[in-house]
Biopython code that builds the backbone (N, CA, C, O; Angstrom):
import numpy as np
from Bio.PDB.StructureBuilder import StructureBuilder

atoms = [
    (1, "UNK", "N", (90.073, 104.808, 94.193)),
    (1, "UNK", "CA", (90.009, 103.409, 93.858)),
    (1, "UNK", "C", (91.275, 102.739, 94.381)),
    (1, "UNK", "O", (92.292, 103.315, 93.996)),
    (2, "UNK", "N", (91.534, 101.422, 95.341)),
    (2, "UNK", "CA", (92.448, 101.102, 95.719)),
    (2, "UNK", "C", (92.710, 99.516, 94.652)),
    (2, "UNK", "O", (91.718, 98.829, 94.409)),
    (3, "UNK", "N", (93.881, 99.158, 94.190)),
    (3, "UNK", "CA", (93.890, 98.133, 93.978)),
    (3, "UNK", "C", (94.798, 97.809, 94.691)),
    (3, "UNK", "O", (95.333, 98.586, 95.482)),
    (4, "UNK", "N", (95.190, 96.371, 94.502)),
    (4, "UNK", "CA", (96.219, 95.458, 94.618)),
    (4, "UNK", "C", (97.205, 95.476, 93.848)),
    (4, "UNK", "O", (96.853, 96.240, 92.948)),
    (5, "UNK", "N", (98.578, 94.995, 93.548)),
    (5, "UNK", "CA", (99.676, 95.031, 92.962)),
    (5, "UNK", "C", (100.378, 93.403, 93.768)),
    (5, "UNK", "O", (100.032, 93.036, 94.891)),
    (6, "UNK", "N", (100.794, 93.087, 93.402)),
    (6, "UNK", "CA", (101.698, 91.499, 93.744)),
    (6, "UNK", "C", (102.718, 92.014, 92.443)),
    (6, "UNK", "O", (102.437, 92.075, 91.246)),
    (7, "UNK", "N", (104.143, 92.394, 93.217)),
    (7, "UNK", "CA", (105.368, 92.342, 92.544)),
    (7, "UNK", "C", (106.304, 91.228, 92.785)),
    (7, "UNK", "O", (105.977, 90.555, 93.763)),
    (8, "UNK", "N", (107.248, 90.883, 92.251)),
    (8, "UNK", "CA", (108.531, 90.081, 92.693)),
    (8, "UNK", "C", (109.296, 90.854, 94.317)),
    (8, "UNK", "O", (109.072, 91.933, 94.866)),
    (9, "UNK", "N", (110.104, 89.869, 94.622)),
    (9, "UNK", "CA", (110.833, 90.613, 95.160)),
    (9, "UNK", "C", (111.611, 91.259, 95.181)),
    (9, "UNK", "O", (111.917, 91.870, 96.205)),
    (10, "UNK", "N", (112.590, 91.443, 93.416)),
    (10, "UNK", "CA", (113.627, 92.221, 93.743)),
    (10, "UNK", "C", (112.442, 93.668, 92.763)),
    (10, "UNK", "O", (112.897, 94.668, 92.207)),
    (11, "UNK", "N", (111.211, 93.347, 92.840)),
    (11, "UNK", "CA", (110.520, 94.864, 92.338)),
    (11, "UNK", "C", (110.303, 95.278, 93.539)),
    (11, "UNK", "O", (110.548, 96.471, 93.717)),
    (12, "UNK", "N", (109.989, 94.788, 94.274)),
    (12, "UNK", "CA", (109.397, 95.259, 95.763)),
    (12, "UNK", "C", (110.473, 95.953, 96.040)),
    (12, "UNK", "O", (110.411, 97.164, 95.826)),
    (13, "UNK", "N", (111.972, 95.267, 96.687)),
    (13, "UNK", "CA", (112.900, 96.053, 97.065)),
    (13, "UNK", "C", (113.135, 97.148, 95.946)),
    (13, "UNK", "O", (113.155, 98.221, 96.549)),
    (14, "UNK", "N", (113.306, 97.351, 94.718)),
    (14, "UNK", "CA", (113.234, 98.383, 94.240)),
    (14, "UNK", "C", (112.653, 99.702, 94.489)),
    (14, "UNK", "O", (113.357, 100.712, 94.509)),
    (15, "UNK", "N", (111.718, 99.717, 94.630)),
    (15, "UNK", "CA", (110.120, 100.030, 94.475)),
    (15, "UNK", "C", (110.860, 100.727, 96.338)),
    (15, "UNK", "O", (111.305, 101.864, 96.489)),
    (16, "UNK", "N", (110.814, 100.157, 96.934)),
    (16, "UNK", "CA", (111.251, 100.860, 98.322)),
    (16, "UNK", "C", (112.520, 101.329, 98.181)),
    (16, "UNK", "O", (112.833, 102.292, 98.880)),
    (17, "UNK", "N", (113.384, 100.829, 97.377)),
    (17, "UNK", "CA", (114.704, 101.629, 97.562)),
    (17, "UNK", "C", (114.656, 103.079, 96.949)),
    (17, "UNK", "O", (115.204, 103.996, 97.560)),
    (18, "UNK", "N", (113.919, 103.336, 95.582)),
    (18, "UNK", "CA", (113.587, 104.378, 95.202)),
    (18, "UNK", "C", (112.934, 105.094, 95.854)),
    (18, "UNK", "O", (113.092, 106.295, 95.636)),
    (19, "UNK", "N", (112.044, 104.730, 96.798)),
    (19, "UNK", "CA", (111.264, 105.355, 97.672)),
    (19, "UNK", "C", (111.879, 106.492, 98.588)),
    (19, "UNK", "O", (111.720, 107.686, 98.840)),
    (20, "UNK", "N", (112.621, 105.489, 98.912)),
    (20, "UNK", "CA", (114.009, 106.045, 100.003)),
    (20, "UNK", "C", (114.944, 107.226, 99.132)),
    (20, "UNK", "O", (115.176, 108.366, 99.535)),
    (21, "UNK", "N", (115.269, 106.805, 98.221)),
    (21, "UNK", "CA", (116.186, 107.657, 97.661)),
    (21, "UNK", "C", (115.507, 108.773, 97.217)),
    (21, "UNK", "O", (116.126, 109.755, 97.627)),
    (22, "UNK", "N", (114.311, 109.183, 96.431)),
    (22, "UNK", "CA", (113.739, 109.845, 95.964)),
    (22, "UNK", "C", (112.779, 110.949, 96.916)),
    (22, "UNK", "O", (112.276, 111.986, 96.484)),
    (23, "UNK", "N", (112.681, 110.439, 98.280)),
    (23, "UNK", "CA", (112.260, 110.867, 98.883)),
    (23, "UNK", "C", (110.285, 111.115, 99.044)),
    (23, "UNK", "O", (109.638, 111.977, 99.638)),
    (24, "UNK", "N", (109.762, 109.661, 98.031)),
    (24, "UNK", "CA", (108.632, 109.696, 97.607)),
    (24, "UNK", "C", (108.295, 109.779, 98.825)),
    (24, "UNK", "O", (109.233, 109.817, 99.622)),
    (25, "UNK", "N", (106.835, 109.836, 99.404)),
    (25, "UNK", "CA", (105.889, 109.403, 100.383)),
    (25, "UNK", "C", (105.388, 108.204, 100.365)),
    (25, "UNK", "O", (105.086, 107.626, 101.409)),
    (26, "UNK", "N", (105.193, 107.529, 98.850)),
    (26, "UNK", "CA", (105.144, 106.411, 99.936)),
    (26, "UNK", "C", (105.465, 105.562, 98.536)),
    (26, "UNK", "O", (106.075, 106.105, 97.614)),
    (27, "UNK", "N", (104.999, 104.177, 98.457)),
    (27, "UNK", "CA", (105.088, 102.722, 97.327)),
    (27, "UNK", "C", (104.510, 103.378, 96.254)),
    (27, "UNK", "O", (105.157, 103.622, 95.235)),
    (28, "UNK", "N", (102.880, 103.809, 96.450)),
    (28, "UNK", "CA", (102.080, 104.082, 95.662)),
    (28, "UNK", "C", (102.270, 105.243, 94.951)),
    (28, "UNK", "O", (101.559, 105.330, 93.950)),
    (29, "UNK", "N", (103.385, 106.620, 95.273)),
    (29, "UNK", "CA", (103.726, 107.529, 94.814)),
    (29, "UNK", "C", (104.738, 107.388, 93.352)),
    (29, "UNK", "O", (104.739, 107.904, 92.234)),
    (30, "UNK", "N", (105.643, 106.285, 94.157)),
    (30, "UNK", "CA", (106.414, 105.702, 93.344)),
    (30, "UNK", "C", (105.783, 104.628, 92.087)),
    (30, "UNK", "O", (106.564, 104.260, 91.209)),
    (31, "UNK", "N", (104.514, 104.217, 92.068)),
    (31, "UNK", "CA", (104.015, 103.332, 91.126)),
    (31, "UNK", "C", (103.853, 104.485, 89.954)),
    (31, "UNK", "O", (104.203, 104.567, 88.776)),
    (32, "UNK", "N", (103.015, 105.485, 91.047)),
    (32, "UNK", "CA", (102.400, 106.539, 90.391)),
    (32, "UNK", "C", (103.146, 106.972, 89.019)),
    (32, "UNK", "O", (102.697, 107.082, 87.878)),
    (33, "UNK", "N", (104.659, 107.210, 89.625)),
    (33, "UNK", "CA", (105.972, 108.238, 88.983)),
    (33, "UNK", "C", (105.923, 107.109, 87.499)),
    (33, "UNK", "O", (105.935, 107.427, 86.310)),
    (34, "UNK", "N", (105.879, 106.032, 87.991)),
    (34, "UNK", "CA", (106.419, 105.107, 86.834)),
    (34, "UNK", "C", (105.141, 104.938, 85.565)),
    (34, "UNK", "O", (105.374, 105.004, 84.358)),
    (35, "UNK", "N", (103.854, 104.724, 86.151)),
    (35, "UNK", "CA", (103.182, 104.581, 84.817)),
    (35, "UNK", "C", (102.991, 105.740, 84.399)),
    (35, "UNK", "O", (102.231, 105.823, 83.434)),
    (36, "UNK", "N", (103.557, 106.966, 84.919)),
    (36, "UNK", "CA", (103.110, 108.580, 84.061)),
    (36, "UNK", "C", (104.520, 108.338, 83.286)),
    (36, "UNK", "O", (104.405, 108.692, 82.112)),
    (37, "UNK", "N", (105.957, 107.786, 83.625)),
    (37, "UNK", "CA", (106.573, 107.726, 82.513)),
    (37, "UNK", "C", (106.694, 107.116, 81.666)),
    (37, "UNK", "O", (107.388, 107.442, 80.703)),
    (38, "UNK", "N", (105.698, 105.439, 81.814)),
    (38, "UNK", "CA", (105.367, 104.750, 80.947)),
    (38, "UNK", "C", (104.405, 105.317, 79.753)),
    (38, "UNK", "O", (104.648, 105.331, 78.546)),
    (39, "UNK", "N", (103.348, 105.736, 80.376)),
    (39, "UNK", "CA", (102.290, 106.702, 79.655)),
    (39, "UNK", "C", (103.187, 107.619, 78.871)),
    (39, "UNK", "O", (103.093, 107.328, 77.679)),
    (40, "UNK", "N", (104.041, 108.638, 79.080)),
    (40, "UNK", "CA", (104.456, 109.328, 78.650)),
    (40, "UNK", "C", (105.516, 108.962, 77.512)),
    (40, "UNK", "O", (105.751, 109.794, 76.636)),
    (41, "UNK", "N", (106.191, 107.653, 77.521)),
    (41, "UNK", "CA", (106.934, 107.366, 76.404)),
    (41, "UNK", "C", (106.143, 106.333, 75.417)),
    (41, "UNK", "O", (106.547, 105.976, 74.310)),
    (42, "UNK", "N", (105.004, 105.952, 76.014)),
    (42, "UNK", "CA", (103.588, 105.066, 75.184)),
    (42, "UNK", "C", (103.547, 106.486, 73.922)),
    (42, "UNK", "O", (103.949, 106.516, 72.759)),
    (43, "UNK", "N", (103.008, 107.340, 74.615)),
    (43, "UNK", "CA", (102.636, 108.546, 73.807)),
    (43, "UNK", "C", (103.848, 109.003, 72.688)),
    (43, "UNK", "O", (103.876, 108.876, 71.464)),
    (44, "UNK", "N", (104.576, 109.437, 73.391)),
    (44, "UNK", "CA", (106.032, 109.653, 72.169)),
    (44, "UNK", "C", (105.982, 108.920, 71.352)),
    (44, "UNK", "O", (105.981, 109.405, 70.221)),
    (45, "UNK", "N", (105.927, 107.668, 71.455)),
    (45, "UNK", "CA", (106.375, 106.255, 70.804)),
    (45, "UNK", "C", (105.534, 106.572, 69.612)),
    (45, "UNK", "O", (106.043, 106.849, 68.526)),
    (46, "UNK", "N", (103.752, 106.516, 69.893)),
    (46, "UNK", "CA", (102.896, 106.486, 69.097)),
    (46, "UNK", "C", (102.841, 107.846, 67.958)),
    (46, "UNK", "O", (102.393, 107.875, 66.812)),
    (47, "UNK", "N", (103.381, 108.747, 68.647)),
    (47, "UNK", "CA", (103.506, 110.147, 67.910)),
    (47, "UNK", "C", (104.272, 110.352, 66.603)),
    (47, "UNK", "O", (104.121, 110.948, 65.536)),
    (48, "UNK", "N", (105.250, 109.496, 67.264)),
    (48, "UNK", "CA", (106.096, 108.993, 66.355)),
    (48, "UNK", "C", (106.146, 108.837, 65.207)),
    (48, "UNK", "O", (106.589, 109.404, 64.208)),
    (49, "UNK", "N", (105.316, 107.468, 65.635)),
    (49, "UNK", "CA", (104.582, 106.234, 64.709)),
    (49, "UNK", "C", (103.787, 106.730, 63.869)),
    (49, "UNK", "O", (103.783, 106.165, 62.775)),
    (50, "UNK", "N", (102.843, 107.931, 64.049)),
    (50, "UNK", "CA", (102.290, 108.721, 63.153)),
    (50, "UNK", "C", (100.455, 107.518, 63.472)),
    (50, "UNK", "O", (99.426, 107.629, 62.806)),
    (51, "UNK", "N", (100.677, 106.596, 64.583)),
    (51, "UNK", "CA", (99.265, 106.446, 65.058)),
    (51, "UNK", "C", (98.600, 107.185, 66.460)),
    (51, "UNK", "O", (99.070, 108.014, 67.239)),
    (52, "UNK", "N", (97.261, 106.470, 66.399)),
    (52, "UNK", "CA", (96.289, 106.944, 67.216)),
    (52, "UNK", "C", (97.170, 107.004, 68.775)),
    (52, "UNK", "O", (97.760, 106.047, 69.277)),
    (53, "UNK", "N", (97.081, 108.196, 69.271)),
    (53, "UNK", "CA", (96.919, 107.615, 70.844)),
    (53, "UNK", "C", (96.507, 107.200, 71.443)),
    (53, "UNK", "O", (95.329, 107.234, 71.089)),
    (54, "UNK", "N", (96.637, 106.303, 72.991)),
    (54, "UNK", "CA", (95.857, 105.564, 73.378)),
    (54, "UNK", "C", (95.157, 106.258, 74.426)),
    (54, "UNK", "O", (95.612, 107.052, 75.249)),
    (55, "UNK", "N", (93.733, 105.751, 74.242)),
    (55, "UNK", "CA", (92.405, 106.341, 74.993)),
    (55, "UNK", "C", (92.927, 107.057, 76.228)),
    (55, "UNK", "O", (93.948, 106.827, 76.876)),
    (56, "UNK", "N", (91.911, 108.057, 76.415)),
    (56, "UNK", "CA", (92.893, 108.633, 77.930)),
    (56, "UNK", "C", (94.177, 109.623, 77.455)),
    (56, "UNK", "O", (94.967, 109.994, 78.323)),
    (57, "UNK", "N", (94.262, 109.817, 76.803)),
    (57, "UNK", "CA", (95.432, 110.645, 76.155)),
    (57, "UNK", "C", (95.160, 112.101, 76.147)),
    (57, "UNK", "O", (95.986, 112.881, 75.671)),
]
sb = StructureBuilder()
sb.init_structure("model")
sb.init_model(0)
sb.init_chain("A")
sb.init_seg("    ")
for serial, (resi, resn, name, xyz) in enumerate(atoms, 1):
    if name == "N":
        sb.init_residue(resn, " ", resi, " ")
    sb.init_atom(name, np.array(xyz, "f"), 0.0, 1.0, " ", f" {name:<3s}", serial, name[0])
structure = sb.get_structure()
C-alpha cells in the first residue's frame, strides 16, 4: 500500500538527515523506524495505565 505523507520542512530535512546518518535505505525506512517507536511507547504507556491496547497490538 503506498501512501502519501506532506511534512514541514524542517521534518523533511530531518527525516533525510537521519537517513544519512543512520544509514537507512531510504525516507520510508526511516518513517517506518519512527511509528514502530511510537507504537511501541503507545503500548508501554497503555500497559502502564493498566488499559486496553490499541487494536493491532
Amino acid at each position: 500500500m503506498d501512501t502519501a505523507l506532506t511534512v514541514s520542512p524542517q521534518d523533511a530535512f530531518f527525516i533525510e538527515y537521519y537517513r544519512e546518518k543512520k544509514g537507512a535505505k531510504s525516507r520510508s525506512a526511516v518513517i517506518r523506524e519512527a511509528l514502530r517507536l511510537l507504537r511501541e511507547t503507545t503500548l508501554e504507556e497503555e500497559r502502564a495505565a493498566g488499559t486496553r491496547p490499541y487494536p493491532g497490538s
